[in-house]
C-alpha angles and dihedrals in degrees: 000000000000094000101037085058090050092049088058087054102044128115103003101110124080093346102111136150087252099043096049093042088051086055104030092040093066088047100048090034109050102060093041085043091049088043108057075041088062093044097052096041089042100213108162100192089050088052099047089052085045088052101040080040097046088039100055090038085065090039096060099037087060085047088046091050101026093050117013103031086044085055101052104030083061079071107057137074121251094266103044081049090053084057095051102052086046094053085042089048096087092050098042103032094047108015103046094046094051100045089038087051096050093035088053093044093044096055095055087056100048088049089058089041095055089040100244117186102245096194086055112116088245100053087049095055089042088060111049085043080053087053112043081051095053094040085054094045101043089035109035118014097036098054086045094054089052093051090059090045095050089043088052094046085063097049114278088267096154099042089172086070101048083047096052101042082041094055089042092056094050086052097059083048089074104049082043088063094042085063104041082054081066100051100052095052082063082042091061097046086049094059100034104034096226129142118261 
């Protein structure tokens, strides 16, 4: 009884439309911002410490939500788990599209920029990998993040919805970093030359 009283009442205060774009439009704006800045000015060396920045920025958010908030929202009870993904909406729905996006886009340009050979294996590889992350991320988590969102912005009234598209994200955060671990081993033969 308790808990069904307290889902009625959840989310409504202080989560606006306002509110969550002052905090989300920074966060979707600045890397995509620095990085059409990089481009311009041409600066190698800046593109390739925005990508390796941008880049482990997405890396360990995915290990923050795949691992560690997988972990702890097993823990909690619906409503405590709703908190938490509205209080998570202005970084996932905003920030990870954004630094999955200009890492993405950077590392196309700095491929180009090192002459990488784009028919090799491991370029090939590189970029399926590339695409399946950015098809999950464009097609699945990021219609899912705007569903919570929406479902937050009318007052959090089926909890059971924003949880379950919540676990599942954080779900998909974890085969997303499975396969950014991947990437980043051709990354490394890419910088360094050396056989795989």
């Amino acid at each position: 009884m308790m808990e069904s009283q307290r889902q009625t009442h959840f989310g409504g205060r202080g989560f606006t439309l306002r509110s969550s774009m002052g905090r989300g439009l920074p966060m979707l704006l600045i890397p995509i911002i620095v990085l059409i800045l990089i481009l311009f000015s041409g600066n190698f060396y800046f593109l390739e410490y925005f990508h390796v920045v941008v880049g482990s920025a997405w890396t360990g958010m995915d290990l923050v939500m795949g691992l560690f908030f997988a972990f702890i929202m097993r823990g909690l009870s619906n409503i405590e788990r709703a908190e938490v993904s509205k209080r998570l909406i202005p970084m996932m729905l905003f920030f990870m599209p954004s630094i999955a996006t200009t890492t993405i886009t950077a590392g196309i340009y700095l491929a180009a920029g090192l002459g990488i050979d784009f028919f090799s294996i491991y370029f090939i590889i590189t970029a399926i990998i590339a695409l399946i992350l950015t098809v999950q991320g464009l097609l699945i988590f990021l219609p899912n993040e705007l569903r919570i969102y929406s479902e937050i912005l009318r007052g959090s009234r089926n909890v059971e919805k924003i949880v379950r598209l919540t676990m599942f994200n954080l779900k998909l955060s974890l085969s997303q970093l499975v396969l950014q671990i991947v990437i980043i081993v051709f990354m490394a033969h890419f910088a360094t030359g050396g056989s795989l």
